[in-house]
MDAnalysis code that builds the backbone (N, CA, C; Angstrom):
import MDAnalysis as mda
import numpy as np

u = mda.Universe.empty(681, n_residues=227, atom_resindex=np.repeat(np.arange(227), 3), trajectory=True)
u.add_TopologyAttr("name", ["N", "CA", "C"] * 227)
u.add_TopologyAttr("resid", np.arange(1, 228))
u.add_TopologyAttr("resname", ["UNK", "UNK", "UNK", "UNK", "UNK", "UNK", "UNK", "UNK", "UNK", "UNK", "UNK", "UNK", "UNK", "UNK", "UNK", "UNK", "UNK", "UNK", "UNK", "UNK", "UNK", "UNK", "UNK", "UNK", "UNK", "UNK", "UNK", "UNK", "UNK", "UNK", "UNK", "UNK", "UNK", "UNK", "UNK", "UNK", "UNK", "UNK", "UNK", "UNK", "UNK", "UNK", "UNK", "UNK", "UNK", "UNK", "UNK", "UNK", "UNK", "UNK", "UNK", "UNK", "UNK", "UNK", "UNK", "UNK", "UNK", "UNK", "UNK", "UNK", "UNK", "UNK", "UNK", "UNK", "UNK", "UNK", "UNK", "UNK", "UNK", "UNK", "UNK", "UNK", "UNK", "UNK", "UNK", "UNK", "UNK", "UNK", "UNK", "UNK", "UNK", "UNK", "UNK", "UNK", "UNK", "UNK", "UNK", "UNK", "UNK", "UNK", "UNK", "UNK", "UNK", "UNK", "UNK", "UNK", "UNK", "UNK", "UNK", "UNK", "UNK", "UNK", "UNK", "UNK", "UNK", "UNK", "UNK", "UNK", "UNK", "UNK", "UNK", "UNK", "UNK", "UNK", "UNK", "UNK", "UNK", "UNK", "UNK", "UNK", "UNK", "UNK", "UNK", "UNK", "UNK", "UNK", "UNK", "UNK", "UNK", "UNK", "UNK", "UNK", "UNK", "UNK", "UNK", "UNK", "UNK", "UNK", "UNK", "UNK", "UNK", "UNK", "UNK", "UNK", "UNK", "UNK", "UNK", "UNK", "UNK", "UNK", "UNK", "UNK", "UNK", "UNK", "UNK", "UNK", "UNK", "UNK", "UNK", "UNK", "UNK", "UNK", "UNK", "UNK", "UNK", "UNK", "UNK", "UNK", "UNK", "UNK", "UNK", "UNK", "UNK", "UNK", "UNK", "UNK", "UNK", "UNK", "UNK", "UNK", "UNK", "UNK", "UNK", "UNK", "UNK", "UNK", "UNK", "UNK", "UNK", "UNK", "UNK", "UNK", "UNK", "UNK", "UNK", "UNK", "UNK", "UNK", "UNK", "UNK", "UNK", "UNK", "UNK", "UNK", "UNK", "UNK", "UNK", "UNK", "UNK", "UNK", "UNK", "UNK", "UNK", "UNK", "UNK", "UNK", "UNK", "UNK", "UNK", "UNK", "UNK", "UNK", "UNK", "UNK", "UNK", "UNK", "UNK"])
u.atoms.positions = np.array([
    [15.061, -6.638, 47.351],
    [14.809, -7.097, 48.719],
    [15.316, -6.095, 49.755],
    [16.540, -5.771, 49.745],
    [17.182, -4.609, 50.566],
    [16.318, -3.449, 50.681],
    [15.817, -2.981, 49.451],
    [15.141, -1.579, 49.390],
    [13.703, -1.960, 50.142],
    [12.825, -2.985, 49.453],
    [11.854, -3.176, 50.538],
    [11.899, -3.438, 51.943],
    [12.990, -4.097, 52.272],
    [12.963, -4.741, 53.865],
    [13.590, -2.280, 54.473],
    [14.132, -1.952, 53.561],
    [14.562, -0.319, 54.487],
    [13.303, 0.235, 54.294],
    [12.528, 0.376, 53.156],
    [10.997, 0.834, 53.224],
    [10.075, 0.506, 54.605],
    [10.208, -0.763, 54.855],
    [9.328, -1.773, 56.121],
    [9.754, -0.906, 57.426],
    [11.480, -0.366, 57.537],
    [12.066, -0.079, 59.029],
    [11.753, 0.985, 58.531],
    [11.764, 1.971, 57.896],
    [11.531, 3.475, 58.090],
    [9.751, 3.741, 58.008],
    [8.806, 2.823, 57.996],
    [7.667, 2.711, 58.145],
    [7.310, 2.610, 59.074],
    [7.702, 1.370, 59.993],
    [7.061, 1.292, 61.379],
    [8.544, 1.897, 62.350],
    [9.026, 2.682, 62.267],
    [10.199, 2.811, 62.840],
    [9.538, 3.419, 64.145],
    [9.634, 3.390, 65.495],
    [9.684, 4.189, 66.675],
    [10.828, 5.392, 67.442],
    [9.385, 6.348, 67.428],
    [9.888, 7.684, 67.711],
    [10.940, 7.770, 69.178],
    [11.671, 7.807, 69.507],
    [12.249, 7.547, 71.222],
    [11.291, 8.748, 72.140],
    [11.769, 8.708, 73.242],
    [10.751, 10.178, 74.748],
    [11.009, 11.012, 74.246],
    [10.581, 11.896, 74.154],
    [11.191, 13.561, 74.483],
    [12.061, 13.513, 75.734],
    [13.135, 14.091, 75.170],
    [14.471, 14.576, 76.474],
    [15.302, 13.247, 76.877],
    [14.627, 11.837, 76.121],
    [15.743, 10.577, 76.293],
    [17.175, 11.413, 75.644],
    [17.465, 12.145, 74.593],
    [18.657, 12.438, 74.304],
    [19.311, 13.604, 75.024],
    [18.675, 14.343, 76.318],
    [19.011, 15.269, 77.024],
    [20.032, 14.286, 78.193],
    [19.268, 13.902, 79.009],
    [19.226, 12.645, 79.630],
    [20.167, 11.986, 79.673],
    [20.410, 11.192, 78.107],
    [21.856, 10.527, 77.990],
    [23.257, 11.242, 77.889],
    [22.937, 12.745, 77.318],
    [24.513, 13.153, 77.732],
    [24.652, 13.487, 79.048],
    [23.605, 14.053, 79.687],
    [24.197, 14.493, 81.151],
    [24.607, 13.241, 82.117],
    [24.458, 11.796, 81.820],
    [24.976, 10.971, 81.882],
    [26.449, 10.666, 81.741],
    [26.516, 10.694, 80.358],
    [27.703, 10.638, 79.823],
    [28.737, 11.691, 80.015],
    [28.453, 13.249, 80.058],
    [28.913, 14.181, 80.393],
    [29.558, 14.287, 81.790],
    [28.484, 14.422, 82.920],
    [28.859, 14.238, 84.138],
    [29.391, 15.829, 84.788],
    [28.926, 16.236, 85.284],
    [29.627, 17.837, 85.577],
    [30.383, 17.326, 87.130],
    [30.078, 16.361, 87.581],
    [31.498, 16.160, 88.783],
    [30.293, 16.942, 90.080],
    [29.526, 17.211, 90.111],
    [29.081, 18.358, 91.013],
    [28.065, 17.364, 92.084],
    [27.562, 16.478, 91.535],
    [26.755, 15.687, 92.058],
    [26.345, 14.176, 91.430],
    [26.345, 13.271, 91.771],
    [26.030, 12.000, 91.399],
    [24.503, 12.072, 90.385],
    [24.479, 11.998, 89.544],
    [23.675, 11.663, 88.342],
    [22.404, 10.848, 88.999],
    [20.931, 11.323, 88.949],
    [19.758, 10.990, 89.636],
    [19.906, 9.585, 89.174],
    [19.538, 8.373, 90.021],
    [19.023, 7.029, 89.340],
    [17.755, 6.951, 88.542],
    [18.471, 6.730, 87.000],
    [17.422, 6.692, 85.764],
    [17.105, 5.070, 86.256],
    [15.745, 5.399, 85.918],
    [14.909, 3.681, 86.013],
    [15.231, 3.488, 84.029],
    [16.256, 2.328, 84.149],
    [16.042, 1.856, 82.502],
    [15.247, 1.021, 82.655],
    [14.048, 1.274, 81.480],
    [13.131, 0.275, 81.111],
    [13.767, -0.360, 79.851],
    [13.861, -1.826, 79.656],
    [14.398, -2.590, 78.531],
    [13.145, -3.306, 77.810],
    [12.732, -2.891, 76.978],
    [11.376, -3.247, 75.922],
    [11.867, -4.260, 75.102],
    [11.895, -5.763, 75.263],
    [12.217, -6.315, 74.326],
    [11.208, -6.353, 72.928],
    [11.551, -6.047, 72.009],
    [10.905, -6.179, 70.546],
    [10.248, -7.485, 70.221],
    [9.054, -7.077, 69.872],
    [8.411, -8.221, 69.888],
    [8.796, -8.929, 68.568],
    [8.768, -10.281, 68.296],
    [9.411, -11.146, 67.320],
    [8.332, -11.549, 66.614],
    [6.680, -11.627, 67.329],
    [5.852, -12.162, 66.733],
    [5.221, -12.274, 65.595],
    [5.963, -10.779, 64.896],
    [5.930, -10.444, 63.274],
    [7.076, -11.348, 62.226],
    [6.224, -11.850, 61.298],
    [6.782, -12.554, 60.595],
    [8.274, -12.130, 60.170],
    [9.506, -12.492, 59.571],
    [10.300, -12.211, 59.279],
    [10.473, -11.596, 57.869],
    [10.132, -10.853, 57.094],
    [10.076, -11.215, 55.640],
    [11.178, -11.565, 55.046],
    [12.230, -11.304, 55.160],
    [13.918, -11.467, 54.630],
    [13.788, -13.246, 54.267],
    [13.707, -14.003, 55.299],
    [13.214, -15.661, 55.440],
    [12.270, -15.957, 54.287],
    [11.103, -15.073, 54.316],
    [10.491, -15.777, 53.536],
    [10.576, -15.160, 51.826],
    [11.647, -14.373, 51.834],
    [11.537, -13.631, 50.356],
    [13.019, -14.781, 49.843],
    [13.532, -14.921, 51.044],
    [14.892, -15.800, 50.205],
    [14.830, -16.954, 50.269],
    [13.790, -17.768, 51.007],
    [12.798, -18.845, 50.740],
    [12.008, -19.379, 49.420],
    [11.596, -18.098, 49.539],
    [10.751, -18.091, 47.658],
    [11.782, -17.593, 46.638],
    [12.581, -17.058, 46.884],
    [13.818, -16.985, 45.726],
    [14.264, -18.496, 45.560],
    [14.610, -19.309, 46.735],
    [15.022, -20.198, 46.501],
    [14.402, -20.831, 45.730],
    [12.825, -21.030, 46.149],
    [12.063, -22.096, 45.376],
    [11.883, -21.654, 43.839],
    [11.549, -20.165, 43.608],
    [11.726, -19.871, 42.301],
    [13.032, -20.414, 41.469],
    [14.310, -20.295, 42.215],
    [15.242, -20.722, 41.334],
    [15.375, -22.275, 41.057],
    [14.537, -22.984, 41.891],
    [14.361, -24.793, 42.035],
    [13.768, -24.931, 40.842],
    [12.643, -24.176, 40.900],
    [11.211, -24.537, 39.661],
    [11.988, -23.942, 38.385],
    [12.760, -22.707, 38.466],
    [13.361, -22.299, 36.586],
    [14.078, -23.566, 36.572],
    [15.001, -23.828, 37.371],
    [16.014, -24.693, 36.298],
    [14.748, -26.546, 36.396],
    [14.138, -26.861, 37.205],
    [13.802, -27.986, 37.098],
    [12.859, -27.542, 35.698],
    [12.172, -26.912, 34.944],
    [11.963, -26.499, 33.943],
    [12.481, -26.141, 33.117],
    [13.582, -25.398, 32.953],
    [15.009, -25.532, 32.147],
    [15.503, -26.760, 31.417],
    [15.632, -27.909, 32.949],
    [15.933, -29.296, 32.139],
    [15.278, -30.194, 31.545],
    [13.575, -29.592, 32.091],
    [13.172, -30.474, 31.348],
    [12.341, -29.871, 29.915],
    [12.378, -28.479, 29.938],
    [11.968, -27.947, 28.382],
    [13.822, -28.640, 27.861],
    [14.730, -28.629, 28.299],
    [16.309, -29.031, 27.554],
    [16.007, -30.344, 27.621],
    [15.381, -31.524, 27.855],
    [15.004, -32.586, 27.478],
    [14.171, -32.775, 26.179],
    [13.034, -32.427, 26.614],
    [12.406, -32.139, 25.598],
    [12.730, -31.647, 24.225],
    [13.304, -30.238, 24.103],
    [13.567, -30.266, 23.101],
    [14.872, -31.134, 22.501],
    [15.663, -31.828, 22.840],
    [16.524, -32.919, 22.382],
    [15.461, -34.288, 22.365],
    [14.627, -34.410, 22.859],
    [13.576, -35.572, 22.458],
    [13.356, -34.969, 20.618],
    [12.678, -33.729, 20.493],
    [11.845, -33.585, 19.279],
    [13.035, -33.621, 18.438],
    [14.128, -33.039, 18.285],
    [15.613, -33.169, 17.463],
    [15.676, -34.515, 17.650],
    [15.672, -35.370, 17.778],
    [15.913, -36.879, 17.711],
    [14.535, -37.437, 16.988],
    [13.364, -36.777, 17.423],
    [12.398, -37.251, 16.385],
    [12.339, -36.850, 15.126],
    [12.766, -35.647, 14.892],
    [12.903, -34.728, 13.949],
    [13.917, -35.347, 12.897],
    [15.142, -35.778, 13.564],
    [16.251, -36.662, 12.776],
    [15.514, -38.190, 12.360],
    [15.115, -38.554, 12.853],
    [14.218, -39.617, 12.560],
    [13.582, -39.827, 11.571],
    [12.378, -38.958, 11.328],
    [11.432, -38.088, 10.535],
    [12.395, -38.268, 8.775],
    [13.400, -37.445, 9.435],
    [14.123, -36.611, 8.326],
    [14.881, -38.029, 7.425],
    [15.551, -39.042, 8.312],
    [16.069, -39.940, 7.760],
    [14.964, -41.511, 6.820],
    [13.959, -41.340, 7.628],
    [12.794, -42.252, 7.148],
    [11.848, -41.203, 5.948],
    [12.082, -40.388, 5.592],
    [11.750, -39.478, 4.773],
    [12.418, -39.485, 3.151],
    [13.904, -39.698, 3.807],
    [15.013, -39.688, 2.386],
    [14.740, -40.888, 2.108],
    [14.737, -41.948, 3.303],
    [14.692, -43.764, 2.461],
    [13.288, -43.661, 1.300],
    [12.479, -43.245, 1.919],
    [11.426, -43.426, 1.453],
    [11.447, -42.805, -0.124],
    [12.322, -41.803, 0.246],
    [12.301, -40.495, -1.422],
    [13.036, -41.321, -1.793],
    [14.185, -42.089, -1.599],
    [15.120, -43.155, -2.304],
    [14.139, -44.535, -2.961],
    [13.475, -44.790, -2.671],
    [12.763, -45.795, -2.646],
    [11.833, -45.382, -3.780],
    [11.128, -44.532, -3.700],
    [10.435, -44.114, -4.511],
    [10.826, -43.978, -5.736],
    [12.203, -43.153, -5.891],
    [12.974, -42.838, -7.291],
    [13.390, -44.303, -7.689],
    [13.767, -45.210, -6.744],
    [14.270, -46.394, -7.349],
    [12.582, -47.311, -8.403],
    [11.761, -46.992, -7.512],
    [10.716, -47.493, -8.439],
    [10.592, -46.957, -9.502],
    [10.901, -45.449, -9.351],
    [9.999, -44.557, -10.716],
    [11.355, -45.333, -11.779],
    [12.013, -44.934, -11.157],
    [13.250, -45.905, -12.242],
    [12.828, -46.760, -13.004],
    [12.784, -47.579, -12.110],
    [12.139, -49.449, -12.911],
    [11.073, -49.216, -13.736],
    [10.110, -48.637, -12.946],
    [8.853, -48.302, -13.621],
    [9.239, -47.715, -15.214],
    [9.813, -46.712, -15.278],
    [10.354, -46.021, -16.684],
    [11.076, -47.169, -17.648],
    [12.025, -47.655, -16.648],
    [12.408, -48.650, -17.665],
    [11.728, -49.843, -18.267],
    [11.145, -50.294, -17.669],
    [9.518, -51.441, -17.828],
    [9.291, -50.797, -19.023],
    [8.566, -49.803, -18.861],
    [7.578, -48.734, -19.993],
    [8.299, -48.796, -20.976],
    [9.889, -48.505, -21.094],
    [10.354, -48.350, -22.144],
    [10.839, -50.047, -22.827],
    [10.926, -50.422, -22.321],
    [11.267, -51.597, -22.697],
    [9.956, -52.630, -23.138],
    [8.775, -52.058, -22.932],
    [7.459, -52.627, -23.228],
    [7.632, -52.240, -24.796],
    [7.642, -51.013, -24.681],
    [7.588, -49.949, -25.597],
    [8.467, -50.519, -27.262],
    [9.254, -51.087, -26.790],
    [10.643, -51.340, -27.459],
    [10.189, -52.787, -28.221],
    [9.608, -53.656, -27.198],
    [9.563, -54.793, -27.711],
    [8.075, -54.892, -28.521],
    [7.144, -53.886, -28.426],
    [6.293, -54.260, -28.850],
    [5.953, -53.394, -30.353],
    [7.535, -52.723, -30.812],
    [7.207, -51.418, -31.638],
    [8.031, -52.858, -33.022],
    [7.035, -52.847, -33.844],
    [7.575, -53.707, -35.177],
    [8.709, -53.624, -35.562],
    [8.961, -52.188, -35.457],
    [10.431, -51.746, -36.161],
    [11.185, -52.114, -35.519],
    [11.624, -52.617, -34.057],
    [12.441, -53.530, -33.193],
    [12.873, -54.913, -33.496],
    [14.093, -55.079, -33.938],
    [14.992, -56.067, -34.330],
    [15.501, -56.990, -32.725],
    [15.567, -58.215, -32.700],
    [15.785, -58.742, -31.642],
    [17.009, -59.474, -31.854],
    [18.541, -58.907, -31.439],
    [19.686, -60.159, -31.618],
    [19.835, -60.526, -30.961],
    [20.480, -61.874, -31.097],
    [21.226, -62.564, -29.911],
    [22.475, -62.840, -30.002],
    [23.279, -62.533, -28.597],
    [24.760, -62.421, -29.048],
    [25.288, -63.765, -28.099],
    [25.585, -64.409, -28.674],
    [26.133, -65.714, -28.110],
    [27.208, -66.039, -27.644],
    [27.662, -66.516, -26.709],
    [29.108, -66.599, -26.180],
    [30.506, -67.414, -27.425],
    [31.515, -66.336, -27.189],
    [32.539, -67.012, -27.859],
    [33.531, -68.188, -26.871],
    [34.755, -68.796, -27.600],
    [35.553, -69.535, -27.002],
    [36.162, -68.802, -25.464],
    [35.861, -67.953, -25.860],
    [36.357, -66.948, -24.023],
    [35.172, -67.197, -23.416],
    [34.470, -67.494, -23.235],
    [32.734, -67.558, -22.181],
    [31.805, -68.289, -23.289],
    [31.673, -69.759, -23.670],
    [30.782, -70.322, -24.434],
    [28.976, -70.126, -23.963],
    [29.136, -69.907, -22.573],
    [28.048, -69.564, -21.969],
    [27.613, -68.529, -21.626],
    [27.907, -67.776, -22.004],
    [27.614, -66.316, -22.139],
    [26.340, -65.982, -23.430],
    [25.625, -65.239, -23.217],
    [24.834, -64.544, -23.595],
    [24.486, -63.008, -23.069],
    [23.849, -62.627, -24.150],
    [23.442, -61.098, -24.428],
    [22.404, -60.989, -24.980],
    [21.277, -60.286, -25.425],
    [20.542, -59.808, -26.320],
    [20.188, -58.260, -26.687],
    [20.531, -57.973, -28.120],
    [20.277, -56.659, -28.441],
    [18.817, -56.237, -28.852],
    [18.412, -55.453, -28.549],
    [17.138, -54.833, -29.176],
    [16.997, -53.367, -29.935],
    [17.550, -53.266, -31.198],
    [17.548, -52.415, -32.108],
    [16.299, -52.002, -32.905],
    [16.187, -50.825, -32.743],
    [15.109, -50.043, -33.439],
    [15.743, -49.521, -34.727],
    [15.294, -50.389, -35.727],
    [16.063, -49.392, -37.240],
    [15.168, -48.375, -37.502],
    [14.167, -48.205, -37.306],
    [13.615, -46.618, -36.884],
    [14.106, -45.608, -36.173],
    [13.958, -45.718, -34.554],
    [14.753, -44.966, -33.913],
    [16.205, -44.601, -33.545],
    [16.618, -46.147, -34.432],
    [18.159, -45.854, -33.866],
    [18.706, -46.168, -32.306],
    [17.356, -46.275, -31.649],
    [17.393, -46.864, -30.429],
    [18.433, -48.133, -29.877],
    [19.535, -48.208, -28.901],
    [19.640, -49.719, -29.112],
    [19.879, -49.860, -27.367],
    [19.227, -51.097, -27.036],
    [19.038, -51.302, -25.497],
    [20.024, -53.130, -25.275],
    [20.522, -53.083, -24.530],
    [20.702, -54.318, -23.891],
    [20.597, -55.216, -23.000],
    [20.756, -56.389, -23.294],
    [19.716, -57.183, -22.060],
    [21.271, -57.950, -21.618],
    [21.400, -58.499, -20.474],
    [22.022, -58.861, -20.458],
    [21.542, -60.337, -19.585],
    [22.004, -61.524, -19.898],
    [21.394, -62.484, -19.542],
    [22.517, -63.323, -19.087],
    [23.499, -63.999, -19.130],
    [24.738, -64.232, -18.859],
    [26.258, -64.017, -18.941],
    [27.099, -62.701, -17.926],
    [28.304, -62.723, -18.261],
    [28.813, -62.869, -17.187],
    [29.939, -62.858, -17.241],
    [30.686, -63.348, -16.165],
    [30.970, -61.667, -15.318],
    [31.050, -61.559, -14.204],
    [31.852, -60.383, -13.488],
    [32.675, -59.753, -13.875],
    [33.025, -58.580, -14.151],
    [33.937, -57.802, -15.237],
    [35.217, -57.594, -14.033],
    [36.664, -57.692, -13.731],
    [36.912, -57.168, -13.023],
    [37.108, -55.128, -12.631],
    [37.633, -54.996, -11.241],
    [36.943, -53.501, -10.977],
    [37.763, -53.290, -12.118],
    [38.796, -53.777, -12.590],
    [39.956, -52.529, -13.469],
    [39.246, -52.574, -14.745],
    [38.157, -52.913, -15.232],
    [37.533, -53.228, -16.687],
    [36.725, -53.040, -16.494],
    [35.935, -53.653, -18.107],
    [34.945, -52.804, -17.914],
    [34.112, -53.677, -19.341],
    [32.982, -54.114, -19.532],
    [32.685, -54.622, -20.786],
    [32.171, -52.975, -21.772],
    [32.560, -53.562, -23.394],
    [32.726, -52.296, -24.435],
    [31.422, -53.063, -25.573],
    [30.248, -52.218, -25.490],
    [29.241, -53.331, -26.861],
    [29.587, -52.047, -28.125],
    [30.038, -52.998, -29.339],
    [29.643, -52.407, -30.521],
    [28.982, -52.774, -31.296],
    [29.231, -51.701, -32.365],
    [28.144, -52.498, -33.557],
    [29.232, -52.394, -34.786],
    [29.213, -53.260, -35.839],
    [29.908, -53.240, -36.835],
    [28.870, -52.833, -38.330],
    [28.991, -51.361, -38.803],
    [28.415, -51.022, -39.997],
    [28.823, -51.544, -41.196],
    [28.024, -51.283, -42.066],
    [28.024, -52.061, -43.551],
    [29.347, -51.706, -44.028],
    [30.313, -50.461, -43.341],
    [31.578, -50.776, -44.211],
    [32.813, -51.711, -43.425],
    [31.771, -52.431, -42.271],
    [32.641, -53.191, -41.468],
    [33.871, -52.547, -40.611],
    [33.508, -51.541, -40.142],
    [34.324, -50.853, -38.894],
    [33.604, -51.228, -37.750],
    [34.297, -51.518, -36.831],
    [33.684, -51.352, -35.423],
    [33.385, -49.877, -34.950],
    [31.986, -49.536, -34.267],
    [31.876, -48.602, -33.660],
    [31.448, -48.784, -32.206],
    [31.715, -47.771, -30.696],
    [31.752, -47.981, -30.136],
    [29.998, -47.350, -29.919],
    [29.650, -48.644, -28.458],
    [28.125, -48.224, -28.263],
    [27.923, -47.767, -26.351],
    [29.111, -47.860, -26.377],
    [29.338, -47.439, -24.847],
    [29.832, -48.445, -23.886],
    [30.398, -48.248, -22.671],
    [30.599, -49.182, -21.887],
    [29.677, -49.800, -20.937],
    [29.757, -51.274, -19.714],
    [29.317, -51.072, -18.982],
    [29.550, -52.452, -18.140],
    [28.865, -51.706, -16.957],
    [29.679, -53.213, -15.978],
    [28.275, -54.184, -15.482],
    [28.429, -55.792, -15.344],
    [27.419, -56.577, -15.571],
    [26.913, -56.290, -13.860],
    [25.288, -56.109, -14.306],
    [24.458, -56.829, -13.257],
    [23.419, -57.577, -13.469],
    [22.664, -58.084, -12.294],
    [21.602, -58.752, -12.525],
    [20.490, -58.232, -12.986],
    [19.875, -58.696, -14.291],
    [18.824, -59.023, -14.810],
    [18.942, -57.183, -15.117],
    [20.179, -56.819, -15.992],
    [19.987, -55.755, -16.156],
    [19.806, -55.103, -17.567],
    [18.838, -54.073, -18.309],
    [18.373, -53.064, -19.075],
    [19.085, -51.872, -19.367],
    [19.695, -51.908, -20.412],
    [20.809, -50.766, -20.175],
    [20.423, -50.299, -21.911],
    [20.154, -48.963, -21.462],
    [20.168, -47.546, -23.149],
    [22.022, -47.706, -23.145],
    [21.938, -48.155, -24.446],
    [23.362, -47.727, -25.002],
    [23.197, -46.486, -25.869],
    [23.944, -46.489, -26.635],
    [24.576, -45.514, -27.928],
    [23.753, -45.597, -29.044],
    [23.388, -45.210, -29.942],
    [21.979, -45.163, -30.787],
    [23.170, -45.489, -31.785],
    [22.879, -47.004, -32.924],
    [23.151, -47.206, -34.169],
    [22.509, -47.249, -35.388],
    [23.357, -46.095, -36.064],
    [22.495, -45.846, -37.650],
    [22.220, -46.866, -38.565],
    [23.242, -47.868, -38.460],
    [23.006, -48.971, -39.180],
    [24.316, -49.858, -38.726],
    [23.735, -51.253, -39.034],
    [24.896, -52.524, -37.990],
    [24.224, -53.538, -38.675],
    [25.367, -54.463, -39.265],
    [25.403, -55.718, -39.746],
    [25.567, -56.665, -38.351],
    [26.167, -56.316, -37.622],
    [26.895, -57.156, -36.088],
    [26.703, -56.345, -35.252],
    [26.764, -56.993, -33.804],
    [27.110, -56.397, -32.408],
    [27.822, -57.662, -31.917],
    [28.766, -57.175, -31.233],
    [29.724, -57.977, -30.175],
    [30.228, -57.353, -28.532],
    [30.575, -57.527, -27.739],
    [30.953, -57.640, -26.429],
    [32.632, -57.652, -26.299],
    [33.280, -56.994, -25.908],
    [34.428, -56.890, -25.858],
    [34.702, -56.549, -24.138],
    [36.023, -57.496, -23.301],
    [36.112, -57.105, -22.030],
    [37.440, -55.792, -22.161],
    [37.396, -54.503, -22.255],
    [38.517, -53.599, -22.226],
    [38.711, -53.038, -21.127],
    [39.742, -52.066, -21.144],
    [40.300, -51.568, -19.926],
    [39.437, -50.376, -19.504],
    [39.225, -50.269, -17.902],
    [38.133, -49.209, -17.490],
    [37.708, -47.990, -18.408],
    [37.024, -47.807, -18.710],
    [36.576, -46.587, -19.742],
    [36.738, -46.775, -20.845],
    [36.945, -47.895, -21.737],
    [36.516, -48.268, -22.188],
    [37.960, -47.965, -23.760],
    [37.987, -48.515, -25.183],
    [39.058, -48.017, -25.787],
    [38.166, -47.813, -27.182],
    [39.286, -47.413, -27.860],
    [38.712, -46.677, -29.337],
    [38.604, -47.677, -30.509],
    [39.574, -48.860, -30.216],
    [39.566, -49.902, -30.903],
    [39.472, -51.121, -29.752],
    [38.466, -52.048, -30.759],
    [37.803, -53.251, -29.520],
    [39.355, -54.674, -29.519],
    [39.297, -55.237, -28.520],
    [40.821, -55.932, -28.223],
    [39.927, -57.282, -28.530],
    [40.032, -57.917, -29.609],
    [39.099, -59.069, -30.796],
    [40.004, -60.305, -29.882],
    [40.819, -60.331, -29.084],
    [41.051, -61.632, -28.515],
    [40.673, -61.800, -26.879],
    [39.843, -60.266, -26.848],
    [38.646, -60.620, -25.763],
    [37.272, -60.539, -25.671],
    [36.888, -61.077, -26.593],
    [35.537, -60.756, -27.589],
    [34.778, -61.937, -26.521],
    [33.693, -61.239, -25.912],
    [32.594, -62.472, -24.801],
    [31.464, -63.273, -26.077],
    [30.819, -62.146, -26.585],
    [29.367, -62.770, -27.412],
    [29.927, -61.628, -28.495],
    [28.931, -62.303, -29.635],
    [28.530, -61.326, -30.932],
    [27.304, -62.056, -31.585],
    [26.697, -61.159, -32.249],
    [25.366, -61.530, -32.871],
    [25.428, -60.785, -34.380],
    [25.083, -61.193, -35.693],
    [24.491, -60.870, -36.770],
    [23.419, -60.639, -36.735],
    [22.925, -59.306, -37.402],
    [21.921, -58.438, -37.850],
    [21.249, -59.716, -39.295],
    [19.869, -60.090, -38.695],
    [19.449, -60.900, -39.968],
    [18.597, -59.464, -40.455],
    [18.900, -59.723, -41.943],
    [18.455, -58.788, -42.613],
    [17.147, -58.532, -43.225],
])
């Protein structure tokens, strides 16, 4: 702005008379000898009728700097609108991928459990509640083919958090072996531990993770292998 508005005055700038600068020193000078002729000053006021430009360049600076930032805040709106849709997006995206895996889940387990009950070689026990839970039930589904063994669980009581229920199976030389742990839910399908061969399965409530030998005076259900 400075450099254009000195471009503008050294453009139209006006030349002064010839001899106005003679003129003014013998004025100012004065040789004492005689009174200085009466100069007629003419006073030219400058005409104003030309626009100002300085006004109107820091006028439009102004308004330029109105319009960046009122555009500033609202592209800075905006983009915190699409980040909030974007988070949105992103969170209705995972439910959905959650949702999905929870079906493919079920779905797999269905299949396998179709699979299970409809394969001949599938043995069906039932493990019946002892004097600790008379109402308790279980059912095993053993594959003496595959070795497969799945559990159903149909009535136990709530395990507390510090426990944990332990299913085994007892082999023909009558040892208990362990078929894994697990804690009761509803209407739940659970892959245990694959048994080579089992006269029995029983339910034992043990301590979290389960122990190496089953504690027989907390025995829930057990079932015999009909042969």
């Amino acid at each position: 702005m400075q450099s254009s508005l000195e471009k503008y005055a050294m453009k139209h700038a006006m030349q002064p008379p010839i001899g106005l600068k003679e003129r003014i020193m013998k004025v100012v000078e004065g040789d004492g000898k005689s009174e200085p002729a009466k100069t007629k000053t003419i006073v030219r006021e400058i005409s104003s009728s030309k626009p100002s430009y300085s006004k109107y360049l820091a006028a439009a600076s102004v308004a330029l700097l109105i319009v960046a930032a009122t555009f500033a805040i609202r592209f800075a709106s905006q983009v915190s609108q699409y980040k909030q849709q974007v988070a949105e997006m992103s969170q209705k995206e995972s439910a959905m991928k959650s949702e999905m895996d929870s079906a493919h889940q079920a779905l797999t387990s269905r299949q396998q459990q179709l699979a299970m009950l409809s394969d001949t070689n599938t043995m069906r026990i039932a493990m019946k509640g002892t004097k600790n839970s008379p109402s308790s039930l279980a059912m095993i589904y053993w594959n003496k083919e595959s070795k497969q063994v799945y559990l159903d669980i149909k009535n136990l009581p709530n395990n507390p958090t510090d426990k944990q229920y332990q299913l085994w199976f007892i082999g023909p030389s009558g040892k208990p072996v362990s078929a894994g742990v697990f804690d009761v839910a509803t209407d739940q399908w659970i892959r245990m531990v694959d048994a080579a061969a089992a006269v029995a399965f029983a339910v034992t409530l043990e301590p979290h993770g389960g122990s190496v030998n089953p504690t027989m005076d907390q025995m829930y259900v057990i079932g015999k292998v009909n042969s």
